[in-house]
C-alpha positions, 0 to 999 in steps of 0.5 A: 259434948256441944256447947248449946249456950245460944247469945242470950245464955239460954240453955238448949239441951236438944241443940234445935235452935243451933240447928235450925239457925245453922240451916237458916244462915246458910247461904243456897250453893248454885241454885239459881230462882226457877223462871216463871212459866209462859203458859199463865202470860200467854193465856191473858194476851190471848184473851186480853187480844180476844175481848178486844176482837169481840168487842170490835165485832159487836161495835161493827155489828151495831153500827151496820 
């Protein structure tokens, strides 16, 4: 049988929290972080690049 004494003596009788200190130290193995997607980043240049061009209608429009 397992000994589930944790640091502080506490007695663990189901061993969960050895467990889940198990899963939580453990370092990830060959996963790298997932690269954000382009799609968000290119729909607020497109409009970013919109509103400029409208904006410089209206300007032009007015000043005819």
């Amino acid at each position: 049988m397992a000994n589930n004494q944790g640091p502080q003596g506490n007695h663990d009788p189901a061993g969960s929290t050895q467990m889940f200190r198990a899963f939580v130290d453990e370092a990830p193995r060959g996963r790298q972080p997932a690269a954000a997607p382009a799609g968000p980043r290119i729909g607020l240049i497109v409009g970013v690049v919109a509103a400029v061009v409208i904006v410089a209608a209206v300007a032009w429009l007015a000043l005819m």
